[in-house]
GUVOTI-460850 format. One record per residue (C-alpha): residue number from 1; residue in one letter; chain; z negated, x negated, y. Coordinates in pm, 1 decimal, decimal comma, padded with zeros to 6 digits, always signed. Layout:
% residues N
  nr rest kette       zz       xx       yy
 NUM    a     A        Z        X        Y
...
% end
This chain:
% residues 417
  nr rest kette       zz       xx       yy
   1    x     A -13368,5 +09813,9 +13761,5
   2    x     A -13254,7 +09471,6 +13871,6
   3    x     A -13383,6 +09363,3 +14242,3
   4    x     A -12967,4 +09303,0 +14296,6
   5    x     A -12886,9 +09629,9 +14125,7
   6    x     A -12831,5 +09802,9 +14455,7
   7    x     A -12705,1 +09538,3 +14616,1
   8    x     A -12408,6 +09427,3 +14390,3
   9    x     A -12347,8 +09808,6 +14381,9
  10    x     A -12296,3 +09750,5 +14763,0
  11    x     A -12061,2 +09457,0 +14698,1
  12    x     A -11859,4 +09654,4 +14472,0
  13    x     A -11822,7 +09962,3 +14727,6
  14    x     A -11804,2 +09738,1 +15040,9
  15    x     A -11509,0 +09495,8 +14852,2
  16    x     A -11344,1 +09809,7 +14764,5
  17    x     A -11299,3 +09923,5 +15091,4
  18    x     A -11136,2 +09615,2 +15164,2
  19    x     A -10931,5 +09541,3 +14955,5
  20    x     A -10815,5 +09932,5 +15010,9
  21    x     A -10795,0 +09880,1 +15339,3
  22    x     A -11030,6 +10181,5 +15425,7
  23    x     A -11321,6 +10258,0 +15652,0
  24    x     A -11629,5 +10431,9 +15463,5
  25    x     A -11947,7 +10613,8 +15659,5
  26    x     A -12283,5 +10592,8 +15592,5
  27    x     A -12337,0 +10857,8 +15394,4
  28    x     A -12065,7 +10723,6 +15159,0
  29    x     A -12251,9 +10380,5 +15126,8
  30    x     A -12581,1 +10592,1 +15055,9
  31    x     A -12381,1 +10760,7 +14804,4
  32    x     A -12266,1 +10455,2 +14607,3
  33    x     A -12596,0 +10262,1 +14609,6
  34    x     A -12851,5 +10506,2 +14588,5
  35    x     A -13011,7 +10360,1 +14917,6
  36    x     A -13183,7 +10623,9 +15168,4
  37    x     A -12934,8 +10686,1 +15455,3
  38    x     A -13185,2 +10524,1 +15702,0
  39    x     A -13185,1 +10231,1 +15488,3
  40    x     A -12834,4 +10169,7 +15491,3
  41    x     A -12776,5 +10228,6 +15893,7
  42    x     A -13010,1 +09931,9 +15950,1
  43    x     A -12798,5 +09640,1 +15711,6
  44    x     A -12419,7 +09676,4 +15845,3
  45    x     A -12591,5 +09606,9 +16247,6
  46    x     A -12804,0 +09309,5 +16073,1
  47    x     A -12781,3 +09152,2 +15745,5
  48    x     A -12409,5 +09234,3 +15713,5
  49    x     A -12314,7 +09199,7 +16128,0
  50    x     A -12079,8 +08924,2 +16047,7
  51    x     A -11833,8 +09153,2 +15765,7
  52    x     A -11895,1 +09492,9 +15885,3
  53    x     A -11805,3 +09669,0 +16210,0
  54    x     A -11810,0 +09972,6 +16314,4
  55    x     A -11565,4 +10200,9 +16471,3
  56    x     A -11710,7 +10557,7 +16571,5
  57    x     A -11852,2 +10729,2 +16278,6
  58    x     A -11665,4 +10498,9 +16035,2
  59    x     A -11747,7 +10122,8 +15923,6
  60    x     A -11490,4 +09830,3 +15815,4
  61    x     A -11539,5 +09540,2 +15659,6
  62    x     A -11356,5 +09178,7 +15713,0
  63    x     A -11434,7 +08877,8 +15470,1
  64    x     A -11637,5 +09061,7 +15196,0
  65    x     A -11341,1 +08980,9 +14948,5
  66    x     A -11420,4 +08617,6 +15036,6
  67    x     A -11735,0 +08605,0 +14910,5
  68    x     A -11903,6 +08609,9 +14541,1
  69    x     A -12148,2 +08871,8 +14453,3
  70    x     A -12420,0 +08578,1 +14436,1
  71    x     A -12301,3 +08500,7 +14816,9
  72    x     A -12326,4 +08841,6 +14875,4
  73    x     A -12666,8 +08869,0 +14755,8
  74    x     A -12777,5 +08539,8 +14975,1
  75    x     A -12620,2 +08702,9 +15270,8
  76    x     A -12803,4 +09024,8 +15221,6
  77    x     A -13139,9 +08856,6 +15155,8
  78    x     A -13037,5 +08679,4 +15500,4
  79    x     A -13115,7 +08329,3 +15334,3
  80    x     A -12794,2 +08231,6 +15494,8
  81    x     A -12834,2 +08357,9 +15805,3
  82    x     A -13135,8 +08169,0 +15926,2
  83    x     A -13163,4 +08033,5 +16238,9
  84    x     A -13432,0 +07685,3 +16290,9
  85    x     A -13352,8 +07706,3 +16651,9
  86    x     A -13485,2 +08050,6 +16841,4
  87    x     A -13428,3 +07981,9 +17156,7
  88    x     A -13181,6 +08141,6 +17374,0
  89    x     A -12931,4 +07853,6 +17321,3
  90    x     A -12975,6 +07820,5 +16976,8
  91    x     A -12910,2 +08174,4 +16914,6
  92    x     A -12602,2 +08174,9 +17090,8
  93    x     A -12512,0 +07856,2 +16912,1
  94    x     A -12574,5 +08031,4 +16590,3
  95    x     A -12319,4 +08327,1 +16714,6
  96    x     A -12063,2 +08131,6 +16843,8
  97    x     A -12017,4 +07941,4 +16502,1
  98    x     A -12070,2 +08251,0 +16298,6
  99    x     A -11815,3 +08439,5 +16519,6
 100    x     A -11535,1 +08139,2 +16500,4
 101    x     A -11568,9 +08130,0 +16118,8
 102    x     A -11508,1 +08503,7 +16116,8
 103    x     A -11199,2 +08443,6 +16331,4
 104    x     A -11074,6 +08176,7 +16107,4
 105    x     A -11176,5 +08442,5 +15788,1
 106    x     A -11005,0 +08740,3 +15929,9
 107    x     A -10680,9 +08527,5 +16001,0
 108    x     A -10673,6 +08401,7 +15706,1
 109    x     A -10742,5 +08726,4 +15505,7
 110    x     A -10421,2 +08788,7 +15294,7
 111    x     A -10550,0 +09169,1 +15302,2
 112    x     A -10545,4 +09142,7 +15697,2
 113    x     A -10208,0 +09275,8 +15842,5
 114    x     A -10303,8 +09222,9 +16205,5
 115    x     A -10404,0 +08902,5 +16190,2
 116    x     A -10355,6 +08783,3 +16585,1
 117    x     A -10586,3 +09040,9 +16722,1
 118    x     A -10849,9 +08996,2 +16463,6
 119    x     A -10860,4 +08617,6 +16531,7
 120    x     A -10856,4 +08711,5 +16917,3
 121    x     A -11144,6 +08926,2 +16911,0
 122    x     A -11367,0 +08728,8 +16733,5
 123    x     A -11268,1 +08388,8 +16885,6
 124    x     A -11300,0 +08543,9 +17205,9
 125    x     A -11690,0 +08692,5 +17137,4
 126    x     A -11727,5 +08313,3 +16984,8
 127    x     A -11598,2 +08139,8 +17311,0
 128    x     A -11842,9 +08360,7 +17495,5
 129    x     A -12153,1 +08275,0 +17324,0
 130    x     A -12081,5 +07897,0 +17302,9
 131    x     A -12043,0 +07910,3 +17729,2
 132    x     A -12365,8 +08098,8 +17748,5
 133    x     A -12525,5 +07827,5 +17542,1
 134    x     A -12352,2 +07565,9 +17754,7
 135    x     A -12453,3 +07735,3 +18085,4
 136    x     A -12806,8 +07775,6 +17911,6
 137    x     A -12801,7 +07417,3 +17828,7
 138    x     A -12721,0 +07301,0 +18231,4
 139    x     A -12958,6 +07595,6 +18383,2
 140    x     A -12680,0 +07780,5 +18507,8
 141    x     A -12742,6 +08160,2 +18558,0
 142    x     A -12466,1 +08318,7 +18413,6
 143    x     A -12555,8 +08670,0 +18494,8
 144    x     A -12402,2 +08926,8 +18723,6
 145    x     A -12572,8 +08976,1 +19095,7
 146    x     A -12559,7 +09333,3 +19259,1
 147    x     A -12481,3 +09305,4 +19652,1
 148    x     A -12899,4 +09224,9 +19722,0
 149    x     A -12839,6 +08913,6 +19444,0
 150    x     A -13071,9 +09127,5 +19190,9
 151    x     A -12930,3 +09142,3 +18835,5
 152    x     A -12720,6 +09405,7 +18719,4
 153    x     A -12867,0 +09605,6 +18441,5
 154    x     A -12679,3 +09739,8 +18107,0
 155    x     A -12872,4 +10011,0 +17958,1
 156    x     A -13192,5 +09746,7 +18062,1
 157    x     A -13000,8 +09455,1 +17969,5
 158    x     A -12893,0 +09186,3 +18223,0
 159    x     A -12490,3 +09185,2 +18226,6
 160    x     A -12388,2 +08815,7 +18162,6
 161    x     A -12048,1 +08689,0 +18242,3
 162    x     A -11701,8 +08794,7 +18031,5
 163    x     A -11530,3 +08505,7 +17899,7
 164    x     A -11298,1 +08462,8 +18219,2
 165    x     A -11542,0 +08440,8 +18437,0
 166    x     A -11697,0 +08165,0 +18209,9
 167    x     A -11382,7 +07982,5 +18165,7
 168    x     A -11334,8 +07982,5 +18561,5
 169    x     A -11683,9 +07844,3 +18601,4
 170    x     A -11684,7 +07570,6 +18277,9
 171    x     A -11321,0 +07446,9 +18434,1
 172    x     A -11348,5 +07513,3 +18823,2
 173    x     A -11085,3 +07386,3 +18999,6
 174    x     A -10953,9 +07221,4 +18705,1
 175    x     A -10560,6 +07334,4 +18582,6
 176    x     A -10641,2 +07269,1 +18207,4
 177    x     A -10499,5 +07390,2 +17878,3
 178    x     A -10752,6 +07507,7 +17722,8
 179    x     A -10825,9 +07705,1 +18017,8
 180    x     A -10440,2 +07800,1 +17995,5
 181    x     A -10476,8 +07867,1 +17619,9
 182    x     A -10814,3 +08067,0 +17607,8
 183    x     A -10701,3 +08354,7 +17921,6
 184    x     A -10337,1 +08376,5 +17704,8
 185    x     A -10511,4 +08536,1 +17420,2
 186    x     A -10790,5 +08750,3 +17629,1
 187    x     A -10446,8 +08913,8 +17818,0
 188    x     A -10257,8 +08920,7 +17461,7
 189    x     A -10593,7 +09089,7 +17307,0
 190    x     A -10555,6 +09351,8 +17639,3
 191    x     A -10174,1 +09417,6 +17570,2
 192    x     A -10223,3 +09454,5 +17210,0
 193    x     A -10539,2 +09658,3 +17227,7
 194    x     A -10374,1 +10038,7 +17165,1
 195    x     A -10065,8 +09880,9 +16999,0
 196    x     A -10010,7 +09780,6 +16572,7
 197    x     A -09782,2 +09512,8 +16629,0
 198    x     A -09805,2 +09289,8 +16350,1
 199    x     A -09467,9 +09074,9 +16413,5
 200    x     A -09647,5 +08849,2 +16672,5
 201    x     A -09833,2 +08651,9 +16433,9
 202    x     A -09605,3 +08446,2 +16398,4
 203    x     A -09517,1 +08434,7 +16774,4
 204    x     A -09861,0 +08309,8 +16839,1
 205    x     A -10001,3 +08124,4 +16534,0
 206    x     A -09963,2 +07794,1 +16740,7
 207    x     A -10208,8 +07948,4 +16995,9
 208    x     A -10434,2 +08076,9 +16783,2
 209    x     A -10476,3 +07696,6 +16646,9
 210    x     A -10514,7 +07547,9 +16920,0
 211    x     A -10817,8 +07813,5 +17039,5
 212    x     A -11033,5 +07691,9 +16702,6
 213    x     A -10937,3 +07357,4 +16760,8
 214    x     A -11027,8 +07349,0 +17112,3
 215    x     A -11363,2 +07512,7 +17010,8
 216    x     A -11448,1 +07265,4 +16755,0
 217    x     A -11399,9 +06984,2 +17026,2
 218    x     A -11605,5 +07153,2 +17286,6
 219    x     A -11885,4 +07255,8 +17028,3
 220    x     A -11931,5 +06924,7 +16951,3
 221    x     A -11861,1 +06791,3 +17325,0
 222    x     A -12159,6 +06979,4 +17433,8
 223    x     A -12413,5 +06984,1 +17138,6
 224    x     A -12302,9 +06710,9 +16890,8
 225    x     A -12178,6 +06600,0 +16550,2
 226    x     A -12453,1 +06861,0 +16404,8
 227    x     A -12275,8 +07147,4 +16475,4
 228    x     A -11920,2 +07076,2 +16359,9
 229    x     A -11754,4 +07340,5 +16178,8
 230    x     A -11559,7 +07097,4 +15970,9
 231    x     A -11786,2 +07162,4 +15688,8
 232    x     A -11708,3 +07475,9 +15660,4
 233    x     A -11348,9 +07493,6 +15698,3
 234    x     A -11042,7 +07392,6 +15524,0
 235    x     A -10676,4 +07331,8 +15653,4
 236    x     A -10576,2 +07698,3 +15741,5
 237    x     A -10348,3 +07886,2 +15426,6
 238    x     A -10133,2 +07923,7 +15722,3
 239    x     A -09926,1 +07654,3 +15648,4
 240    x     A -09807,3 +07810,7 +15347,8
 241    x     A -09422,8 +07793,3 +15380,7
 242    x     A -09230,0 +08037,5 +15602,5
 243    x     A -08914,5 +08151,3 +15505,3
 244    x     A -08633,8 +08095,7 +15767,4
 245    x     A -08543,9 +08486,7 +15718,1
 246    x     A -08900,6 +08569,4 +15769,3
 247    x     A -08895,7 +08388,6 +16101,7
 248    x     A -08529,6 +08568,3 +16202,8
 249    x     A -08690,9 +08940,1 +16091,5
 250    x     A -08995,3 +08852,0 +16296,0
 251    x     A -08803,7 +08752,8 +16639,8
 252    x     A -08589,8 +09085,2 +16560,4
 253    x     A -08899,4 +09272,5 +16540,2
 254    x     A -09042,8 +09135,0 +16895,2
 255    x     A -08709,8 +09265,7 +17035,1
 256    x     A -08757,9 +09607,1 +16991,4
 257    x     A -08853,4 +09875,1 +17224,2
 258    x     A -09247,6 +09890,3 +17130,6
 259    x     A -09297,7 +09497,1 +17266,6
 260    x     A -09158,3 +09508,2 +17531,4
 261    x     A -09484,1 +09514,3 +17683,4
 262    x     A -09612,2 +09234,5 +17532,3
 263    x     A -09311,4 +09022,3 +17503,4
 264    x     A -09244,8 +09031,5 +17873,1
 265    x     A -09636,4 +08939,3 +17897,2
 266    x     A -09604,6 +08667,1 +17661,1
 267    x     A -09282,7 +08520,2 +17847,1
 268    x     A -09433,0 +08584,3 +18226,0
 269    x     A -09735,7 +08366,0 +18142,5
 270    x     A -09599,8 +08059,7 +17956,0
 271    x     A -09327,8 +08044,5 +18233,1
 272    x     A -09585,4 +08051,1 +18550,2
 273    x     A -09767,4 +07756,1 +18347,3
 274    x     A -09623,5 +07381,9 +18473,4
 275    x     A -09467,8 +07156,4 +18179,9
 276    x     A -09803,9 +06971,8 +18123,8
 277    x     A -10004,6 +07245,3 +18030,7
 278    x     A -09723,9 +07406,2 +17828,1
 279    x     A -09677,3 +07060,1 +17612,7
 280    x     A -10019,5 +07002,2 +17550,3
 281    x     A -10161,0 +07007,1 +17192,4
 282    x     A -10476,6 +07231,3 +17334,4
 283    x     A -10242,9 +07484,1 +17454,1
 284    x     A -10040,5 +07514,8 +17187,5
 285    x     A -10008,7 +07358,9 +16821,0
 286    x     A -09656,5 +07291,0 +16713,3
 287    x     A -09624,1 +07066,4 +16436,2
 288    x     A -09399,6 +06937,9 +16155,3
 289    x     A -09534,8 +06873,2 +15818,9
 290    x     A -09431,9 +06566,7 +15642,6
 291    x     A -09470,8 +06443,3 +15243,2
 292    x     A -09704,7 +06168,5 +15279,3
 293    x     A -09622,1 +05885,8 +15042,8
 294    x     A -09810,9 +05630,9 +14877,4
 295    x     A -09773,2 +05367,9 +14610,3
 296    x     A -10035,7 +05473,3 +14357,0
 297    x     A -10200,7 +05783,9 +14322,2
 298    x     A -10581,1 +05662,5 +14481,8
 299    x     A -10341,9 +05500,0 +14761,6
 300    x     A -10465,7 +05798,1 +15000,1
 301    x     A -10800,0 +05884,4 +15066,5
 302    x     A -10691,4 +06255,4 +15242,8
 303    x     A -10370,5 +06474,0 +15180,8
 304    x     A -10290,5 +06560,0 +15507,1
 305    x     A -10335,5 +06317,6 +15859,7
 306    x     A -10315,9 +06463,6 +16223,9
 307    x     A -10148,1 +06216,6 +16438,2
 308    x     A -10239,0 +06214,4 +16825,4
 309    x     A -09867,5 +06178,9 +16978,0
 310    x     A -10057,8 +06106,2 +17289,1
 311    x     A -10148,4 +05762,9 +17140,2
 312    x     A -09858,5 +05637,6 +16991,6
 313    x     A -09703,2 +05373,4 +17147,8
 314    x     A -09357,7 +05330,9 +17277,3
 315    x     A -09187,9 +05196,2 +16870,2
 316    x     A -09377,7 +05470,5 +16699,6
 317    x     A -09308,7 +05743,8 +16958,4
 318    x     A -08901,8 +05672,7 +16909,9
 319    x     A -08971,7 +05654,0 +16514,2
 320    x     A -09170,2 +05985,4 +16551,4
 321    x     A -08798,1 +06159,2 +16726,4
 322    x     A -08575,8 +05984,1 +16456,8
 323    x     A -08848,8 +06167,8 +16191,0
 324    x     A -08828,1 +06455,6 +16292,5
 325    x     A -08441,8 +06484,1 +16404,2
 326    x     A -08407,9 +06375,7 +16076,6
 327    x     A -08646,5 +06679,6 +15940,9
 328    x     A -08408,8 +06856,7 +16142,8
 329    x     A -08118,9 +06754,0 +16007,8
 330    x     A -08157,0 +06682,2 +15649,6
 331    x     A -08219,6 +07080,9 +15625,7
 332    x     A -07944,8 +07230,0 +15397,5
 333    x     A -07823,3 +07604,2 +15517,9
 334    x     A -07714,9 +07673,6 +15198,3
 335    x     A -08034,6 +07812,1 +15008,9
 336    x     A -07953,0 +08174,6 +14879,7
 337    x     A -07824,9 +08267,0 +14511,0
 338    x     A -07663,1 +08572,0 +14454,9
 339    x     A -07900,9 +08766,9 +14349,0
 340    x     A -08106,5 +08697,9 +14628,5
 341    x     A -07792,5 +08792,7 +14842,4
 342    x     A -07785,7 +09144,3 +14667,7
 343    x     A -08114,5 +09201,9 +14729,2
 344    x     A -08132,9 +09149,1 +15079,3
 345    x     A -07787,3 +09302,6 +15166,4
 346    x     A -07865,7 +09612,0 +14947,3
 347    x     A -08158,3 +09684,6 +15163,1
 348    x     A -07871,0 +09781,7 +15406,5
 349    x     A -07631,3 +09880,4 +15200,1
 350    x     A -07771,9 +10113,3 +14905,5
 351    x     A -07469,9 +10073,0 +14718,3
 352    x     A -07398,1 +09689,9 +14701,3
 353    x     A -07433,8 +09516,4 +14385,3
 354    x     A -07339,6 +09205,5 +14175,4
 355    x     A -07018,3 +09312,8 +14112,7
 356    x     A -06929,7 +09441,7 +14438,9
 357    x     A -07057,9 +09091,7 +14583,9
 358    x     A -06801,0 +08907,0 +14374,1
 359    x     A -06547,7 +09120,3 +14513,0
 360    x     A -06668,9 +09028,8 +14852,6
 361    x     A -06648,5 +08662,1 +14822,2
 362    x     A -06320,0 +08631,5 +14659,1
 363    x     A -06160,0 +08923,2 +14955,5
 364    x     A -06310,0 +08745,2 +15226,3
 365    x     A -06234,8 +08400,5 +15099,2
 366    x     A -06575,9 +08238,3 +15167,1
 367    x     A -06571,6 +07991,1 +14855,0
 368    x     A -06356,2 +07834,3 +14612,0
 369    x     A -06311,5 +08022,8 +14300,9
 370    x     A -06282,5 +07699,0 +14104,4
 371    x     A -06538,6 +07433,7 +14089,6
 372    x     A -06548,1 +07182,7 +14387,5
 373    x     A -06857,1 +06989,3 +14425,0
 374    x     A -06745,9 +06872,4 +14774,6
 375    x     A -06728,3 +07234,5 +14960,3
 376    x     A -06926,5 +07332,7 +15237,7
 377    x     A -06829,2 +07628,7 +15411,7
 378    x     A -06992,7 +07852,4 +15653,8
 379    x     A -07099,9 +08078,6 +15430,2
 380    x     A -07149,2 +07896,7 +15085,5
 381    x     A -07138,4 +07540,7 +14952,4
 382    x     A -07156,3 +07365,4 +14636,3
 383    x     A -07501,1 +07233,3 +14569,4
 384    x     A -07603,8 +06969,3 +14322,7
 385    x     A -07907,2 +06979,4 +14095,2
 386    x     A -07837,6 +07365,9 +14116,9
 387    x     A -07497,0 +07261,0 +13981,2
 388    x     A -07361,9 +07598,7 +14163,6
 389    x     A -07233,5 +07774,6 +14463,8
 390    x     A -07547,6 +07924,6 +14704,7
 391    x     A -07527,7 +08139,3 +15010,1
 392    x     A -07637,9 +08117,9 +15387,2
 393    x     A -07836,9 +08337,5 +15558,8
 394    x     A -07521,3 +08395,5 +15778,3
 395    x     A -07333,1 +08513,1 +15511,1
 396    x     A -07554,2 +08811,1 +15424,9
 397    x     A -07569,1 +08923,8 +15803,6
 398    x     A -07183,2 +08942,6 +15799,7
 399    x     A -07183,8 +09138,0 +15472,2
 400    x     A -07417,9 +09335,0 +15609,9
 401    x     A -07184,1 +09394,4 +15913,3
 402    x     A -06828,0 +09438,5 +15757,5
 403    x     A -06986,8 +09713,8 +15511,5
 404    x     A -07130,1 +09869,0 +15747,2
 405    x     A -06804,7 +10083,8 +15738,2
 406    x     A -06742,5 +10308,8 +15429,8
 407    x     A -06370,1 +10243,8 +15428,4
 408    x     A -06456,2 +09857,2 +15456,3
 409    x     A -06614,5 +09883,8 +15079,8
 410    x     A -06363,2 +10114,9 +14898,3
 411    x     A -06108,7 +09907,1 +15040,7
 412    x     A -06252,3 +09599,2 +14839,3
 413    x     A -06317,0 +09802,7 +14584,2
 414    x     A -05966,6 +09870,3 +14541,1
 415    x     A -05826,0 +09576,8 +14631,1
 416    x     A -05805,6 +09433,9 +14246,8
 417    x     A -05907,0 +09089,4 +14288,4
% end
């Protein structure tokens, strides 16, 4: 038998439930591996800590799909998990990186549905070990006192600080945004706890950014260019390309019934927080991505540039609005073909169809049935290059609302045109 026989077996099983989205028990892992059940309790709490968690009786992984099975067997063997400095601060150094690339990992998991309290969880155990090590660093005891100033005792460990209290103490007296940005998500994690609510992703993807970027910039603040994360991570897959009905179904979703709790949560605390904080970069990402041109193709050394608005003087900061009002502007509503219009209004109304659609447009009017290059209605325009007629969003939502009513359809039906 190969020394990795077992092991890859446990890659196989362990990616598996992953990409299955299932939890597995111990037994089960025994089961696939041929490991003793004593055997396989001790890796998921050690060698695996950073994929597997456990919930109950039942295990889950997070990130296994990410790796390789020759990663997998380095992680298992622990050779990249070794830690040069054992001291208390280096060990929470070591978690706090390990816990922020599991954030960034589990948000970026296509296989994750629920990716905003993943990210919070694990950014929020990574924030806590980096202020240990920083209150570590200075000497500070960052332990709880009973009423006699003796340490209070979990199950014989001393109970150190939660993340608030950190924050309070690292930023005392200090209104800041990351402060801002950092007890947003620890109150979003609280109201989201019991709750599947998948639809705020996209609600709070610019915090979420800002809480790894504000952690990269304190890391290395406190303990130096040495312990960057920028080796290890990428621009986020996040700015893959949202769709502006995507965005519209999302905001629909946060409206119903089951957020309110959270949306009024959300809303309370950005509107108790002044303008400053609210703007700020490290309370919130918002950005606008822009084609960068160059003459040649060696012209730029990196594909994408982060530009401190902060800094820009006066000439650039008015070029900066004219950019992006012109992002803004240049935008063309009309982006749907007819197919695409089918399928999204059939989802509503079982019986639309091609034909029925050209009934539609011709009974309501909403285009031209000859060719004019010029028109741009409110629900359709001409388009060049596609050398055709394509829909707006607004158009399907008011098919969607006339046929709402039977009569509505067997009235175009009938109506011969």
């Amino acid at each position: 038998m190969s020394r990795y026989e077992q092991v890859d077996l446990a890659y196989d099983f362990l990616a598996s439930k992953e990409k299955q989205g299932e939890g597995f028990t111990i037994q089960q892992l025994a089961n696939a591996t041929g490991w003793k059940v004593d055997t396989c309790k001790t890796y998921p709490s050690k060698r695996w800590h950073q994929y597997v968690e456990k919930d109950g009786e039942q295990y889950s992984t997070s990130g296994i799909l990410f790796l390789s099975k020759e990663e997998f067997r380095a992680v298992h063997s622990q050779k990249l998990q070794q830690t040069t400095d054992l001291s208390s601060k280096g060990i929470l150094l070591h978690k706090a990186k390990e816990f922020a690339l599991l954030a960034v990992a589990t948000y970026n998991n296509p296989y994750t549905e629920f990716k905003t309290y993943g990210f919070i969880v694990n950014i929020v155990i990574a924030y806590t070990a980096l202020m240990h090590a920083v209150f570590e660093k200075r000497s500070i005891d960052y332990f709880y006192k009973d009423k006699h100033g003796n340490d209070v005792l979990i199950d014989g460990d001393k109970k150190a600080w939660e993340l608030c209290e950190c924050v309070d103490e690292y930023w005392s007296g200090v209104n800041s945004p990351e402060k801002a940005n950092i007890k947003f998500l620890i109150g979003l994690r609280n109201k989201i706890e019991h709750r599947s609510l998948p639809a705020v992703d996209l609600a709070v993807c610019g915090e979420c950014q800002s809480a790894l970027s504000n952690f990269e910039n304190l890391l290395v603040e406190e303990f130096g260019d040495s312990h960057a994360l920028t080796a290890s991570l990428a621009i986020a897959m996040q700015l893959t390309r949202i769709s502006e009905q995507a965005q519209i179904d999302s905001l629909k979703q946060l409206q119903k019934d089951n957020y309110k709790v959270v949306r009024q949560y959300m809303e309370t605390y950005r509107n108790d927080l002044n303008d400053e904080v609210v703007e700020s970069q490290k309370y919130r990402v918002r950005a606008f991505l822009v084609p960068k041109l160059g003459n040649h193709a060696k012209s730029s050394d990196i594909a994408i540039e982060f530009i401190n608005v902060n800094k820009l003087t006066d000439e650039e900061r008015v070029n900066y609005e004219q950019g992006v009002a012109f992002i803004k502007g240049v935008e063309s509503p009309y982006k749907l073909r007819p197919s695409r219009v089918v399928e999204l209004v059939s989802k509503k109304i079982l019986s639309f169809n091609m034909p029925l659609h050209t009934k539609c447009w011709k009974y309501f009017d909403s285009r031209p049935q000859a060719e004019q290059r010029n028109f741009k209605g409110e629900y359709c325009g001409f388009v060049e290059g596609f050398e055709g007629y394509l829909y707006t969003t607004s158009w399907v939502n008011y098919l969607i609302k006339e046929l709402s009513v039977p009569e509505k359809i067997l009235e175009i039906r009938r109506s011969g045109i």
